[in-house]
PLY file of the C-alpha trace (Angstrom):
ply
format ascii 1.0
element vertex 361
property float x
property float y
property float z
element edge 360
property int vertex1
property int vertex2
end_header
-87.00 81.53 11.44
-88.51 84.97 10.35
-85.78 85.73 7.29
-86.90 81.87 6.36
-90.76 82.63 6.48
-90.12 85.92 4.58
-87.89 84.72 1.62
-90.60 81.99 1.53
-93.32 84.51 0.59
-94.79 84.92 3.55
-95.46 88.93 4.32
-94.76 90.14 7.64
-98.56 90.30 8.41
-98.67 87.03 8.49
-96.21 86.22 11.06
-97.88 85.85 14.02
-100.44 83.41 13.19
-98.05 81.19 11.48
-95.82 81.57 14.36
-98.35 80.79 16.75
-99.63 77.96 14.37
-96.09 76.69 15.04
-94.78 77.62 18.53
-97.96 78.09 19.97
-98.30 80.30 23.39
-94.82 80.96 22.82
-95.20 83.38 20.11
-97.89 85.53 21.48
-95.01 88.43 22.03
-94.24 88.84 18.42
-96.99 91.20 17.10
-96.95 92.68 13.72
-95.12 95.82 15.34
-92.79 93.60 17.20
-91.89 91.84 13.94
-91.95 95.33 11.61
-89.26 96.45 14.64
-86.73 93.64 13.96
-87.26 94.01 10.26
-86.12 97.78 10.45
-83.48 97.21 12.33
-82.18 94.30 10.32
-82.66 96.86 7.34
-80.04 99.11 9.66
-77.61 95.89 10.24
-77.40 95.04 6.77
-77.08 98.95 5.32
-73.73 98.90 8.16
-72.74 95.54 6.74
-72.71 96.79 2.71
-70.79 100.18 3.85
-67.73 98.10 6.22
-64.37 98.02 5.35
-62.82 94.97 3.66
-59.26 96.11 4.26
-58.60 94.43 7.36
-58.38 90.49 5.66
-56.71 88.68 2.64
-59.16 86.68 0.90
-57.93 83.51 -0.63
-60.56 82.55 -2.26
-64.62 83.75 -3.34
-67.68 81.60 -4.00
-70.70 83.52 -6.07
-74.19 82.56 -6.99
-77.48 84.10 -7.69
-80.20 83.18 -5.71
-83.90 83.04 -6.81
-85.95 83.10 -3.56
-90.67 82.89 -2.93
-90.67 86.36 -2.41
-90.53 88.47 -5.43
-87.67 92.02 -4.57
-89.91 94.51 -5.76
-92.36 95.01 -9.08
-89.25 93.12 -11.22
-89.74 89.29 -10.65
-86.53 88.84 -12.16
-84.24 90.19 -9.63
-82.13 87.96 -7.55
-79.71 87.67 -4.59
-76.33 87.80 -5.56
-74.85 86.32 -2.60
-71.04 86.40 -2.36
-68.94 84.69 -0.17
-65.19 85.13 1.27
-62.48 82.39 2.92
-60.01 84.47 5.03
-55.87 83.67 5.71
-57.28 82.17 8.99
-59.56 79.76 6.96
-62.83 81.18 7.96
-65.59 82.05 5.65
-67.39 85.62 5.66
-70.09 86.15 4.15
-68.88 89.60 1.94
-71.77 91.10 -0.34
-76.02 90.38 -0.11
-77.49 92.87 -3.54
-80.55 92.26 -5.75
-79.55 92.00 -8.88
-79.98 89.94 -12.62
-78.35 86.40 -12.50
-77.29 86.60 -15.64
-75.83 89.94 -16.22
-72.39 91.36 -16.28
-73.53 94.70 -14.97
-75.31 93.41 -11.82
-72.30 91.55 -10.71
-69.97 94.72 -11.68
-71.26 96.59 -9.49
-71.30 94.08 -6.83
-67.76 93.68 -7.48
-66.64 97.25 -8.15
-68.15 97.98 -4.94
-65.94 95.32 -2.97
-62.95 96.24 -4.39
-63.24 99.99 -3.70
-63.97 98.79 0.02
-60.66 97.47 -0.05
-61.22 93.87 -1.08
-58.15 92.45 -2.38
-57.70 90.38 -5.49
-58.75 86.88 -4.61
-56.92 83.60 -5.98
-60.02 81.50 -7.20
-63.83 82.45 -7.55
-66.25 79.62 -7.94
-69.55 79.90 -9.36
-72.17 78.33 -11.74
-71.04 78.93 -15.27
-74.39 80.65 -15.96
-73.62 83.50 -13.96
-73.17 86.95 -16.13
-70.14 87.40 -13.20
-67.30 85.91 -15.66
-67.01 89.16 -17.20
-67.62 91.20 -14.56
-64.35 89.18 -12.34
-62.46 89.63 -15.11
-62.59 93.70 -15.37
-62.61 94.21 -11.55
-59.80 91.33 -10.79
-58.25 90.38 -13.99
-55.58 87.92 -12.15
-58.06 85.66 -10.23
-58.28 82.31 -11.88
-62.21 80.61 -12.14
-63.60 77.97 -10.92
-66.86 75.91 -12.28
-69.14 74.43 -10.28
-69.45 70.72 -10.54
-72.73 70.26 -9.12
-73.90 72.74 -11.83
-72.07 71.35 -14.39
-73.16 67.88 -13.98
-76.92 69.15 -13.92
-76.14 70.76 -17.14
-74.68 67.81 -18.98
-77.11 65.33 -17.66
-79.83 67.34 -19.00
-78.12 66.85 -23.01
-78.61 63.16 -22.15
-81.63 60.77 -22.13
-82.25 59.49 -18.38
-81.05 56.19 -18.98
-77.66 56.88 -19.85
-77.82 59.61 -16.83
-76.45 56.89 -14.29
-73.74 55.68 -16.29
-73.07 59.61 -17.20
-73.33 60.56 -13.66
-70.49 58.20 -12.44
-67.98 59.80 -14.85
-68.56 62.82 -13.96
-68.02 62.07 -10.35
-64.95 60.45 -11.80
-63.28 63.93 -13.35
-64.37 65.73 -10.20
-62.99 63.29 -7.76
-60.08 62.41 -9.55
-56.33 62.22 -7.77
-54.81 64.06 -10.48
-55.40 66.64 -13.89
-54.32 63.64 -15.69
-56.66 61.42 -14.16
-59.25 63.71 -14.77
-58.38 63.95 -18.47
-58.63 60.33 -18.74
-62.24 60.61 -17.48
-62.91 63.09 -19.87
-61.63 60.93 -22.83
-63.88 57.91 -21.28
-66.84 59.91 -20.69
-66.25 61.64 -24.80
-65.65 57.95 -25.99
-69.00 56.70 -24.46
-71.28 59.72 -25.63
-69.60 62.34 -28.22
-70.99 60.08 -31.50
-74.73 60.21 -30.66
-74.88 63.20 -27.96
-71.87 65.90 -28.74
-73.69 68.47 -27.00
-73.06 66.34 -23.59
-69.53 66.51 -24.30
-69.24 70.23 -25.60
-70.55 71.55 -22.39
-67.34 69.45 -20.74
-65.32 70.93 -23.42
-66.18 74.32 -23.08
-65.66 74.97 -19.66
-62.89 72.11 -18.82
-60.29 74.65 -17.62
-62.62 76.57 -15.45
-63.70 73.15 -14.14
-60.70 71.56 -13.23
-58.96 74.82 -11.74
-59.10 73.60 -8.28
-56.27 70.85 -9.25
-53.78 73.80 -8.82
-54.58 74.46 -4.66
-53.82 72.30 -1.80
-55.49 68.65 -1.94
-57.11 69.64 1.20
-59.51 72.58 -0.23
-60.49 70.75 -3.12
-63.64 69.36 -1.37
-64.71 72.99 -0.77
-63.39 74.86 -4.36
-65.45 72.39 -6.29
-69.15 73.97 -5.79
-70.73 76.34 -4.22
-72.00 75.20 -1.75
-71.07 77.70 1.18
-74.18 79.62 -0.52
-76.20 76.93 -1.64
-76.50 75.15 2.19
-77.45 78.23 3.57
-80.21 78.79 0.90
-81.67 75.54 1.00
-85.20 76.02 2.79
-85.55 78.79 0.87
-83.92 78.68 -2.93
-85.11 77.55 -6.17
-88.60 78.52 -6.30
-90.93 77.23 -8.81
-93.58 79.65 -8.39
-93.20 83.38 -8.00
-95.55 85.19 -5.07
-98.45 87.54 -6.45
-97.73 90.37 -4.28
-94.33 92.12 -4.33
-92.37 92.38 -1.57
-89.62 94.90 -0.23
-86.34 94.84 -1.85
-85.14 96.06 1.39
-86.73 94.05 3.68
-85.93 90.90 1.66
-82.11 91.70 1.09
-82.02 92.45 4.85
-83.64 88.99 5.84
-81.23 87.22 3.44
-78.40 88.84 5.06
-79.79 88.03 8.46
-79.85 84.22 6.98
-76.74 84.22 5.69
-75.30 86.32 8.50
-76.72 83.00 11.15
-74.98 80.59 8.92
-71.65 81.75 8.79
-71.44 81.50 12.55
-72.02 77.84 12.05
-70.37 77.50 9.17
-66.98 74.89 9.40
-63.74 76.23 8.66
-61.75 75.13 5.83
-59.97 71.76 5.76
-56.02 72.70 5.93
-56.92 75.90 6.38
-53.00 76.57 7.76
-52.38 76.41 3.33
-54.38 79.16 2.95
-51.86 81.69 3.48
-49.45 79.66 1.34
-52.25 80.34 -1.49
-51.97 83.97 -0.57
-48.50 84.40 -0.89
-48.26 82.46 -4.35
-46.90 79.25 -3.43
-47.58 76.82 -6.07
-49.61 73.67 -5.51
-49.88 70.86 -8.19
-52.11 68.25 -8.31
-52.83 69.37 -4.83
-48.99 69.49 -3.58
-46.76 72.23 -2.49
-44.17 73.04 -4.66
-40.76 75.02 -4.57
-38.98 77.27 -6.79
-35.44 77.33 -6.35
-32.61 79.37 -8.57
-32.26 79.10 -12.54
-31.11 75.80 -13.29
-28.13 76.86 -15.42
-25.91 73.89 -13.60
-28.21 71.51 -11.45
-31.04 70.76 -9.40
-31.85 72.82 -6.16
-33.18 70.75 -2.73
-33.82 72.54 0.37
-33.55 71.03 3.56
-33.53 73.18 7.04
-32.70 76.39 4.92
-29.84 74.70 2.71
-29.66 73.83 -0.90
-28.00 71.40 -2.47
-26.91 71.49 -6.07
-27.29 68.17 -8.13
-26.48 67.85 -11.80
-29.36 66.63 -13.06
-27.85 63.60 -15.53
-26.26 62.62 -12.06
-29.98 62.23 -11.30
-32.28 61.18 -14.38
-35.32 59.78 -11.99
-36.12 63.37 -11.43
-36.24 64.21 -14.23
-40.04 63.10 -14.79
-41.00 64.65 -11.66
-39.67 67.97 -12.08
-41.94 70.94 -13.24
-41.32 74.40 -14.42
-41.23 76.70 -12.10
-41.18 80.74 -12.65
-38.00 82.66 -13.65
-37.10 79.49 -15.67
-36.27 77.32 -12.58
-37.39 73.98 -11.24
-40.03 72.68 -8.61
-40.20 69.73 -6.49
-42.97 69.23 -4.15
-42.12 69.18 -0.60
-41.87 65.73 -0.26
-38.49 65.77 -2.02
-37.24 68.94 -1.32
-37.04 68.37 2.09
-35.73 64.69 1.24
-31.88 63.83 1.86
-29.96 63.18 -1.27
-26.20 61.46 -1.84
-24.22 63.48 -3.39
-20.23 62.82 -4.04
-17.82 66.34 -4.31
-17.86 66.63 -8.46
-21.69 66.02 -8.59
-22.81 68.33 -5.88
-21.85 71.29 -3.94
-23.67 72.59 -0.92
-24.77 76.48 -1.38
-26.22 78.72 2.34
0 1
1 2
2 3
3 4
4 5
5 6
6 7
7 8
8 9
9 10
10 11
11 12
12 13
13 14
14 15
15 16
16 17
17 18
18 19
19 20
20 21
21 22
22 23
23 24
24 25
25 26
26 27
27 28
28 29
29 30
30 31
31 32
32 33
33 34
34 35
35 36
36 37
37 38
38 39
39 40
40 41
41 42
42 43
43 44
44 45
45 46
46 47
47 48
48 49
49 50
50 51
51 52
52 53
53 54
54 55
55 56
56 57
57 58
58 59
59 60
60 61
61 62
62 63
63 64
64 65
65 66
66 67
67 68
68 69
69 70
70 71
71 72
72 73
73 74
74 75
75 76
76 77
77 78
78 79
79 80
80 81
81 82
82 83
83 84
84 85
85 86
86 87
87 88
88 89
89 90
90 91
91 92
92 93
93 94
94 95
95 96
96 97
97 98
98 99
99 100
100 101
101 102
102 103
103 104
104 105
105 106
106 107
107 108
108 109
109 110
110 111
111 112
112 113
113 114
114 115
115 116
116 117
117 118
118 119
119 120
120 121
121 122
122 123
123 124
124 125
125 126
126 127
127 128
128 129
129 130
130 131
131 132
132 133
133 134
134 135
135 136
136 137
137 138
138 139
139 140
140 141
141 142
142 143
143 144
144 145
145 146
146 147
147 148
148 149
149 150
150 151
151 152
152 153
153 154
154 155
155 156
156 157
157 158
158 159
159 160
160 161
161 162
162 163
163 164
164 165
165 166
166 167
167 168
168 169
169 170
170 171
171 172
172 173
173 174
174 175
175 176
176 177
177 178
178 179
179 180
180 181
181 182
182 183
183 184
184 185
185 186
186 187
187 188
188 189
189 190
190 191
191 192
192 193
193 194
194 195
195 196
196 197
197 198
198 199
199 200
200 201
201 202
202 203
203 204
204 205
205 206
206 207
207 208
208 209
209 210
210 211
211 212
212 213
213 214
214 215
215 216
216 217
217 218
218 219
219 220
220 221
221 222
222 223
223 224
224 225
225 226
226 227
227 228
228 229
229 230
230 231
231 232
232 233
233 234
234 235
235 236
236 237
237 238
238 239
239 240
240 241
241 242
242 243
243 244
244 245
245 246
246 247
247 248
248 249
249 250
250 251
251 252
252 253
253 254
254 255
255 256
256 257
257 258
258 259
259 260
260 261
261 262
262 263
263 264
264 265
265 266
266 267
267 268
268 269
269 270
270 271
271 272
272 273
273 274
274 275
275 276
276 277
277 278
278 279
279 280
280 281
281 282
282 283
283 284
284 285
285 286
286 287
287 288
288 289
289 290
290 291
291 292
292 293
293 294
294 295
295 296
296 297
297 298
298 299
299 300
300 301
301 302
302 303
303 304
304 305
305 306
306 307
307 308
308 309
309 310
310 311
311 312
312 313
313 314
314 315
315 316
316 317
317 318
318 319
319 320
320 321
321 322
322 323
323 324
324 325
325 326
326 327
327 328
328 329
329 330
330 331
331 332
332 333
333 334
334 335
335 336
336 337
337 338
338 339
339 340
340 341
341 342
342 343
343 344
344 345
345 346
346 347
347 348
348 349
349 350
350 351
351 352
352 353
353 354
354 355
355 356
356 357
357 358
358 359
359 360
């Protein structure tokens, strides 16, 4: 309750009577002292916290957002939280940076992510974030291989906003359409709906679609069963939400280190009742560079110089693949100029007669 009351704009003075106000009797114990003590050595946790070692877990995958909070960090009433935001191998998220910073630049969020590189943090698969956010750039110089995500719950704010509010329903429900959608292809289709209905009279609608649709549908490429959680940010935005979004900026100025050390403290409470990942037993296949399509796992066999490859119990199985044409619009490009099936049909049994197949393991 204290790191809420804080970020609120509430100064520590004020503590005990609103405390008291609340919990009555109960709260007679925490005296301005009391309360400056657990602030100090917050201050402490969260100074160990920035300096830890990040060496120890892989990191699948990294949600970022800047957070405007009541209480103003210092004389600068622009400065932020950037808040960021890790899911382990074992699925669980852990809560990796808590800085002040600029929302929007690329040199706030450099150093954030300088800093958790050089403390061994390794080069995550996916980072989701608001499209907003000046840390595009920064990912891309500190972890040039990690692919983007958008945030749809941004995103859909942003478009609905080009659009007068009685079209936003109709809007709306498209949008929920591309982001809930089976497939990329059904998404597309959305897209192409959604640009049919609105592109003549409100292009800007659609342009903020267009601009970002790769970044937005990224999460099509990881299992089915983390696309509920890749979408938005929410990891960071639930554990902000008595406290985020203010519309009106406190007089007084408060300490950048007290306030960084109450968000942490926040953040730090949430995590332990944060929900692990659904399927998070994938999350090491994202690791180790399995691919995933449309949500499915996918294997890459040997060049196809003669046939098709299908494991089953550590086997393969050549085929030719004009013996089997129905495959043929299943089958997707795999790496080193192979094939892929998803798991489904790797692992399924296929006829084969002695000049159309040959068994190879």
């Amino acid at each position: 309750m204290l790191p809420i009351l804080y970020l609120h704009g509430l100064s520590t003075g004020d503590f005990g009577p609103a405390l008291r106000d609340l919990l009555g009797a109960d709260a007679s114990g925490l005296s301005s002292s009391s309360i400056q003590r657990l602030t100090e050595q917050w201050q402490a946790e969260h100074a160990a916290f920035r300096a830890r070692e990040l060496r120890f877990h892989r990191y699948a995958y990294v949600f970022v957002d800047g957070v405007n909070v009541a209480v103003r960090l210092g004389e600068d009433s622009k400065l932020c939280l950037l808040v960021v935001i890790g899911v382990r191998e074992d699925g669980e998220k852990e809560l990796l940076a808590v800085e002040d910073g600029y929302r929007e630049s690329e040199d706030s969020w450099a150093a954030v992510f300088r800093d958790l590189r050089d403390r061994g943090l390794n080069e995550p698969k996916l980072v989701t974030g608001d499209g907003a956010l000046g840390a595009w750039a920064a990912l891309r110089s500190a972890f040039p291989g990690t692919r983007e995500q958008r945030c749809w719950v941004h995103k859909t704010a942003n478009v609905l906003d080009a659009l007068p509010k009685r079209l936003q329903p109709r809007a709306k429900s498209l949008l929920h359409e591309m982001a809930e959608a089976p497939t990329h292809a059904d998404a597309c289709k959305a897209l192409e709906r959604f640009r049919a209905e609105f592109d003549a009279k409100y292009p800007k609608a659609v342009a903020k679609l267009d601009k970002d649709w790769d970044a937005l549908t990224a999460f099509f490429d990881f299992p089915a069963e983390h696309w509920r959680h890749l979408r938005t940010t929410n990891p960071i935005e639930s554990s902000f939400a008595t406290v985020k979004l203010r519309t009106k900026v406190t007089k007084g100025a408060g300490s950048k280190k007290a306030a960084l050390a109450m968000a942490y403290k926040l953040l730090d409470a949430a995590q332990e009742r944060s929900r692990r990942f659904n399927g998070h037993e994938l999350v090491g296949d994202v690791l180790d560079g399995i691919t995933f399509k449309d949500g499915i796992k996918w294997r890459a066999f040997l060049p196809a110089n003669a046939g098709f490859g299908l494991q089953s119990t550590g086997k393969v199985r050549r085929l030719p693949l004009h013996a089997h044409p129905q495959l043929l619009g299943i089958a997707a490009p795999a790496e080193r100029g192979g094939l892929a099936l998803p798991d489904s049909l790797a692992t399924a049994a296929w006829p084969a007669s002695p000049a159309s197949a040959s068994r190879v393991g």
